[in-house]
C-alpha positions as CSV (number, residue, x, y, z in Angstrom):
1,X,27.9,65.7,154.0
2,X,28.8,64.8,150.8
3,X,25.4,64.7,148.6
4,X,26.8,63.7,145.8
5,X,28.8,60.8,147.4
6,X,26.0,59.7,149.2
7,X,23.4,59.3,146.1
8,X,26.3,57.4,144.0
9,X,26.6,55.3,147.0
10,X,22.2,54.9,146.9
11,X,22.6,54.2,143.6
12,X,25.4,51.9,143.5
13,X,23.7,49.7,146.4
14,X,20.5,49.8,144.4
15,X,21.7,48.0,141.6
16,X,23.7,45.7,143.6
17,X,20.6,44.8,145.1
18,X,18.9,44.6,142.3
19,X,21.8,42.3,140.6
20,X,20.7,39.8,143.8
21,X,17.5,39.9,143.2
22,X,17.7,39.1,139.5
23,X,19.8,36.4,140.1
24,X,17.7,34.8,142.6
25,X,14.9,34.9,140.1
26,X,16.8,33.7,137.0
27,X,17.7,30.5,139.7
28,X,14.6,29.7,140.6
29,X,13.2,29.8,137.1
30,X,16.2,27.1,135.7
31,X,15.3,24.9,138.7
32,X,12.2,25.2,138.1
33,X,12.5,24.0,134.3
34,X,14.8,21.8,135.3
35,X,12.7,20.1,137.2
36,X,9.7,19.7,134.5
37,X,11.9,18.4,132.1
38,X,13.2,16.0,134.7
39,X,9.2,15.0,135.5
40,X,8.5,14.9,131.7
41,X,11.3,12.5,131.4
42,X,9.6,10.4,134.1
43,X,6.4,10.5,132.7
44,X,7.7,9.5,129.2
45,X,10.4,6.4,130.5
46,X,6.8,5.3,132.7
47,X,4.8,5.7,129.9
48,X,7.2,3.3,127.6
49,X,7.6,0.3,130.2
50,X,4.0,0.4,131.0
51,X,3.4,-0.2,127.2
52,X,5.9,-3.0,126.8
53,X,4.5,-4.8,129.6
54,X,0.4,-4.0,128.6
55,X,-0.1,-2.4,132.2
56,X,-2.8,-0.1,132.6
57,X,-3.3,3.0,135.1
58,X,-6.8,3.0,135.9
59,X,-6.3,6.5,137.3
60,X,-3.8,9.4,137.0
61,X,-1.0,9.4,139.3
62,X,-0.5,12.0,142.0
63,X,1.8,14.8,140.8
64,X,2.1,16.4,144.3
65,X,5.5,15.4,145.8
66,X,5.8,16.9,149.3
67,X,8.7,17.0,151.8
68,X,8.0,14.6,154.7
69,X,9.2,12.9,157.9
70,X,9.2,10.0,160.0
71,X,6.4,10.1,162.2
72,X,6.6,8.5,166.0
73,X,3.2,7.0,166.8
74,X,1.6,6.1,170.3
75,X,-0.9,4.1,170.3
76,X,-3.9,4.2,172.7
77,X,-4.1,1.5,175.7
78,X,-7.7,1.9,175.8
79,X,-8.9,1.2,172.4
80,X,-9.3,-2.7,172.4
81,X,-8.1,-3.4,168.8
82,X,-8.7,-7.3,168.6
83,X,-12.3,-6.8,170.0
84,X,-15.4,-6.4,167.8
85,X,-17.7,-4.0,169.5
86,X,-21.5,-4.4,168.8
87,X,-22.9,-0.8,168.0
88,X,-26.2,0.0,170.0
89,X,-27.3,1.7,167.0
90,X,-26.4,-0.2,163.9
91,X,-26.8,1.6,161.1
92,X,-25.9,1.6,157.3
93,X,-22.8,2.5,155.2
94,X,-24.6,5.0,153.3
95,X,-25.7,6.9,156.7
96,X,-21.9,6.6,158.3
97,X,-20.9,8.2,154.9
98,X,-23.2,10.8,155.0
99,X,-24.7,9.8,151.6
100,X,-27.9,9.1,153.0
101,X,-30.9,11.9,153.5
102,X,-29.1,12.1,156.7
103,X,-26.4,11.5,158.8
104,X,-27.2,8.2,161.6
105,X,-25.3,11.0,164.1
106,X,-26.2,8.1,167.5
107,X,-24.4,5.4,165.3
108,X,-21.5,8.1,164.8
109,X,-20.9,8.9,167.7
110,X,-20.5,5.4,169.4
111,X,-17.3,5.3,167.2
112,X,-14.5,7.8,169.2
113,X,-12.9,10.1,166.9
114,X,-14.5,8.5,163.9
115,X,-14.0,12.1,162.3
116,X,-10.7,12.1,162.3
117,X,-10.5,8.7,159.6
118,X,-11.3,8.6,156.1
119,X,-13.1,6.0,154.5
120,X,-10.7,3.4,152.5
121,X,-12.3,2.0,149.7
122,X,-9.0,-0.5,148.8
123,X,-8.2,-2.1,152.0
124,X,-12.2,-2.8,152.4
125,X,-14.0,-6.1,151.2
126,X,-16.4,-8.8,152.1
127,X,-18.7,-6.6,153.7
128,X,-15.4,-5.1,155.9
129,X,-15.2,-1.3,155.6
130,X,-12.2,0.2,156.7
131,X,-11.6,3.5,157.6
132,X,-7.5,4.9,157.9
133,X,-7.0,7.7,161.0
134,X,-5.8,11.1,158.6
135,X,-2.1,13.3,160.0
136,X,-1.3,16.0,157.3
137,X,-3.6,15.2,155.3
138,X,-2.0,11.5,154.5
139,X,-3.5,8.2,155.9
140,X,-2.3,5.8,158.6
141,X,-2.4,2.8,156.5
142,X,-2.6,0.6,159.8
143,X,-4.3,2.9,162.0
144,X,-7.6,1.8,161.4
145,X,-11.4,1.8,162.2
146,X,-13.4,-1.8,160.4
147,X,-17.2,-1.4,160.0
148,X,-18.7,-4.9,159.8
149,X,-21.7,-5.4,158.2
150,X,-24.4,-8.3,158.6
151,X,-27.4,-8.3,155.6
152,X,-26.8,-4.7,154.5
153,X,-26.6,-3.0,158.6
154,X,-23.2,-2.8,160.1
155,X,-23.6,-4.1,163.4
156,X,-19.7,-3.8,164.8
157,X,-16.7,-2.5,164.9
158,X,-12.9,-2.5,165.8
159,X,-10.4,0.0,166.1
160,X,-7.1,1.3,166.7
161,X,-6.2,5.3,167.2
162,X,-2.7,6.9,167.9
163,X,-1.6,10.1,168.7
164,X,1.2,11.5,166.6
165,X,4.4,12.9,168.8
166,X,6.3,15.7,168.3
167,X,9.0,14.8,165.3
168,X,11.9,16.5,167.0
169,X,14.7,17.3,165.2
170,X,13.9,15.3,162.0
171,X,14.0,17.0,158.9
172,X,11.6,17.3,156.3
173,X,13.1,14.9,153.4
174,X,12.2,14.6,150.0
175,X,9.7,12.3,148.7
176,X,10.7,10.2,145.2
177,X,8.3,10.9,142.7
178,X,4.9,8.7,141.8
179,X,5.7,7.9,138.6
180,X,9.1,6.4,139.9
181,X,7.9,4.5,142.3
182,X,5.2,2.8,139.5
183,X,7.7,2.6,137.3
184,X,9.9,0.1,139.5
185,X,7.2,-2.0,140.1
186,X,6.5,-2.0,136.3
187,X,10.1,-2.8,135.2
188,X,10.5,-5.6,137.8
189,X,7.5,-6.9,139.9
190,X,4.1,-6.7,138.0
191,X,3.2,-9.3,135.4
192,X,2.4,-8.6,131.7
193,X,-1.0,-7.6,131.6
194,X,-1.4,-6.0,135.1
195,X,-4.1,-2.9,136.1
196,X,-2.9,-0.3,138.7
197,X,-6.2,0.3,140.0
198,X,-5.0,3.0,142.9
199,X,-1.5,4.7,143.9
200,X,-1.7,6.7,146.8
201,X,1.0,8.8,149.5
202,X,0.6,7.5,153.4
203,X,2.4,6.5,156.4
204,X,2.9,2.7,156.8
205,X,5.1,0.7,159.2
206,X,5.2,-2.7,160.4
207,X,3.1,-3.0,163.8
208,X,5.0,-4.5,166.4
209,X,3.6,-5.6,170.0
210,X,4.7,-2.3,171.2
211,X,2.7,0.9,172.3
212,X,4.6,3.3,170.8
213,X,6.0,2.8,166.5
214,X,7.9,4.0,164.0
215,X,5.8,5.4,160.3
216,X,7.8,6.5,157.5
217,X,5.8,7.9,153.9
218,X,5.4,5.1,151.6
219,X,3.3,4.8,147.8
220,X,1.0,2.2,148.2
221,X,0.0,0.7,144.9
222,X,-3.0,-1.6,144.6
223,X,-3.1,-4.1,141.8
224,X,-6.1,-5.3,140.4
225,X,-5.6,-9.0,141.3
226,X,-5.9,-7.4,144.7
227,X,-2.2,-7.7,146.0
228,X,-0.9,-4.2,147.8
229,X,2.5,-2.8,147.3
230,X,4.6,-0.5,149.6
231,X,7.2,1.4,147.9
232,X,9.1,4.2,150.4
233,X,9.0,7.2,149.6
234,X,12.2,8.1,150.5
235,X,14.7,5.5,148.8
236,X,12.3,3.7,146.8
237,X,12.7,0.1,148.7
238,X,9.7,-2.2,147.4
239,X,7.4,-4.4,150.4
240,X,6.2,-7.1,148.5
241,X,2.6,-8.3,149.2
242,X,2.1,-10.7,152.2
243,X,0.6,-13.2,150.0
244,X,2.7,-12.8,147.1
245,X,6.0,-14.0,145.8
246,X,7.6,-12.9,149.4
247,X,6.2,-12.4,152.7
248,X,8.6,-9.6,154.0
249,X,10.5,-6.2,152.6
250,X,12.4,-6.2,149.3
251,X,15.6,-4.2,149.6
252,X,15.3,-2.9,145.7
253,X,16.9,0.8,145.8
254,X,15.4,3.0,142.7
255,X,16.4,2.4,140.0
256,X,16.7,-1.6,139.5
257,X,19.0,-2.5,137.0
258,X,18.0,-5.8,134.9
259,X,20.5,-8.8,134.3
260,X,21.6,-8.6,130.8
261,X,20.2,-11.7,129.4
262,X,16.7,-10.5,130.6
């Protein structure tokens, strides 16, 4: 064998490798300041059209963007979700919450798979506390569990559950950024003055009278007035509030140009 052959060979494939490798690095590291300066730029355009309009953030937005998919949901037949069902325990928010000295664990359990939601401070009012079912970490907007309460003890209850089906071949997609998704609303929904008092990434879809539905990722900002927004967090297409200025989805792509006498 030739020796000498051999370790110009080693060496030769070393470097090559090591040429790879270095490349790979050096790509990663652009991307990655690419994409800062592109979430800096974000921040900044947000920043200026919130302060032209005098909207507040009452809280930070989310920075996490995450690669998601459609979800297929099946409902279950035997939850009754148009029924209030009295609790034989009633019991009080702080105890279902665990703030309490203890948890009301009887009261708990009457409630099937009451683990598996988290408690929505938003979507609950007028002594209504909702709690949204959790998948990846992300809540079903409308897959819910409503506490009622009557002079301080919640007394009944309503539900829906689902269980999530296997995606398939769908492909995780990317998500548009917070901060964009504010931003539109900013430039061309919410009035001078406004307070985004929560944005938040879940799974929303319109609930049809079917068993089985269709959830695809959506922002949902809450305004201080108390009207919701949907924004998807795919293409960036804005569902106006039921009880606003239009009762159904908003095809508004991101970004939204403005006429030019506006």
């Amino acid at each position: 064998m030739d020796w000498g052959r051999a370790k110009t060979i080693l060496i030769l494939s070393f470097l090559f490798l090591n040429m790879i490798l270095g490349y790979q690095l050096w790509t990663s590291k652009s991307k990655q300041t690419e994409l800062a300066a592109d979430t800096t730029g974000i921040v900044e355009e947000l920043n200026r059209v919130l302060s032209s309009k005098n909207i507040r953030l009452s809280e930070e937005l989310p920075k996490d963007v995450p690669k998601l998919t459609e979800i297929t949901v099946k409902f279950d037949e035997n939850m009754k979700p148009d029924e209030k069902i009295p609790l034989k325990t009633p019991t009080t928010m702080n105890s279902i919450l665990g703030k309490g000295t203890s948890k009301d664990v009887p009261a708990r359990s009457e409630i099937p798979h009451l683990d598996l939601y988290q408690f929505d401070a938003i979507a609950s009012k007028d002594g209504v506390y909702v709690f949204n079912q959790m998948y990846g970490g992300l809540p079903m907007f409308e897959v819910r569990v409503e506490l009622f309460e009557d002079q301080g003890q919640v007394t009944k209850y309503r539900q829906t559950y689902v269980v999530v089906e296997a995606s398939g071949e769908q492909k995780e997609q990317k998500l548009i950024p917070a901060q964009l998704a504010v931003r539109s609303l900013v430039e061309n929904y919410l009035s001078e003055g406004s307070i985004i008092t929560d944005v938040r990434l879940g799974y929303h879809g319109q609930i049809y009278n079917s068993q089985t539905q269709y959830m695809i990722p959506y922002w949902r900002v809450a305004i201080g007035n108390g009207d919701i927004y949907y924004v998807q967090a795919f293409n960036g297409a804005v569902e106006a509030p039921q009880n606003g200025f239009d009762n159904g989805p908003v095809a508004d792509v991101l970004p939204k140009k403005k006429d030019a006498d506006n």
